[in-house]
C-alpha positions in Angstrom: 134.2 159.1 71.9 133.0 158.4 75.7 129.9 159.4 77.0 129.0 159.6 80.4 126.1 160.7 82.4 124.1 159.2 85.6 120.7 157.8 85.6 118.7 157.2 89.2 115.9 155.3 89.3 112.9 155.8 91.7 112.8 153.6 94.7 111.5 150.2 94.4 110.0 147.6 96.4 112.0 144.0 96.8 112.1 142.3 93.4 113.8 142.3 89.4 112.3 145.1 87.7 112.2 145.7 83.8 113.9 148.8 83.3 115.0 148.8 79.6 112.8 151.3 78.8 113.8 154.1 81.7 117.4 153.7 80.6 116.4 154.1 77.1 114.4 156.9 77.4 117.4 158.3 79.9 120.1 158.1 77.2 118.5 159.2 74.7 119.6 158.7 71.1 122.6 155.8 70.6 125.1 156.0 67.9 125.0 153.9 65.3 127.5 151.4 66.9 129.1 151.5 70.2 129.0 149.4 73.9 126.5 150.5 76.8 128.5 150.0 80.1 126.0 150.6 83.1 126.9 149.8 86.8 124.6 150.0 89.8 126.5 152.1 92.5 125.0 150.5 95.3 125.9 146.8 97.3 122.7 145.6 98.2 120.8 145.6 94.4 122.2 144.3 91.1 122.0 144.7 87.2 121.5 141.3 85.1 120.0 140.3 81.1 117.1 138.0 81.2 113.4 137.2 79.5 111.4 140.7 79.0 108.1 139.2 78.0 106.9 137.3 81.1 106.4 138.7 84.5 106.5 134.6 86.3 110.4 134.7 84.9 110.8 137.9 87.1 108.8 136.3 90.1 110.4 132.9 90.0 113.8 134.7 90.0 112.7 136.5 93.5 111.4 133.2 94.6 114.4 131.4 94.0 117.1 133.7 95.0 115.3 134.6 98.6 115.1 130.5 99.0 118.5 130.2 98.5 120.1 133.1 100.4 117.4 133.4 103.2 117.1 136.3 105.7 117.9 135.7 109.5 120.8 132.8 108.6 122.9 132.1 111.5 126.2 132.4 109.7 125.1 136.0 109.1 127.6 138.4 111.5 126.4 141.4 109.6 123.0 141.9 111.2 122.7 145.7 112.3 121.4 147.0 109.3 118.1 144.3 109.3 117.7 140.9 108.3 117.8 141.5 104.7 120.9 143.4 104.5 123.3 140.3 103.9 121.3 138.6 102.0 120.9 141.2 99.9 124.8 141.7 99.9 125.6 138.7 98.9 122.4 138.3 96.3 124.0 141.8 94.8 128.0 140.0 94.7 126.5 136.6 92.7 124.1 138.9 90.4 126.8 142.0 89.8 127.1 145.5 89.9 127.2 145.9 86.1 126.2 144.6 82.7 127.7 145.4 78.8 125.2 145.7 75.8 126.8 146.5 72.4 124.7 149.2 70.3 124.3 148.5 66.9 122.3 150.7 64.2 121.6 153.3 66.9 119.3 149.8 69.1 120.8 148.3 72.3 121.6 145.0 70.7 119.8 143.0 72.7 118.6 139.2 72.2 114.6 139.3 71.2 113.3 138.1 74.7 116.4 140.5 76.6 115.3 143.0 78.9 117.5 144.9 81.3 116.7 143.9 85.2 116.9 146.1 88.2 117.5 143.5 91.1 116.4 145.1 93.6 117.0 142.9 97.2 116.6 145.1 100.3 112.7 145.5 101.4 113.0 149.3 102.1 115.6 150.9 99.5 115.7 154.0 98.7 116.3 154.9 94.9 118.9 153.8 92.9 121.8 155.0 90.9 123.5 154.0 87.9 126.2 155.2 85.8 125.7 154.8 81.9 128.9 155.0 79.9 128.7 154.4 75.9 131.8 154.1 73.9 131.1 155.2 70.5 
């Protein structure tokens, strides 16, 4: 069986946010065994896995990423939209529009320190949208 339903998420400053418990408590009960498909319908924020117990992970990601893909690059042609909007393009492209979680005894199945991220990379975004589908 597929099921299929849309979760949005309330705006969000610049950062990866911890959102395994919205999407959670958005989906409501798993089956007992099945695969979570979400995808982020959006080109300027991303989905990834990553430690769920220490906020520094979360900030050093930020740090990292806006180091390495800076804001007013020359090389940047797209520029209309302000000076984090390529950035946060090509931020989104490297991180991904989607992640897969298998569900097992009605749990995401989930390592112990996973947590799902919202990457969020523009400084002014508006909120988010994602589309859960669970094969069961």
């Amino acid at each position: 069986m597929i099921q299929q339903t849309t979760i949005y998420l309330a705006q969000r400053h610049r950062g990866f946010h911890l959102i395994t418990r919205e999407i959670l408590h958005e989906l409501g009960e798993l089956p007992a065994t099945g695969i979570l498909h979400l995808m982020i319908q959006h080109t300027s924020a991303a989905l990834t896995l990553n430690e769920n117990a220490d906020p520094d992970v979360r900030r050093d990601l930020e740090n990292f990423i806006n180091k390495l893909i800076p804001e007013n690059h020359p090389v940047y042609t797209h520029i209309l939209e302000g000076s984090d909007d390529m950035p946060a393009h090509i931020k989104s492209s490297l991180f991904g529009a989607s992640v897969t979680i298998p569900i097992s005894n009605h749990q995401l199945n989930l390592g112990t320190w996973q947590g799902i991220y919202l990457c969020e990379f523009r400084s002014h975004a508006g909120n988010r949208q994602l589309v859960a589908t669970i094969y069961s």
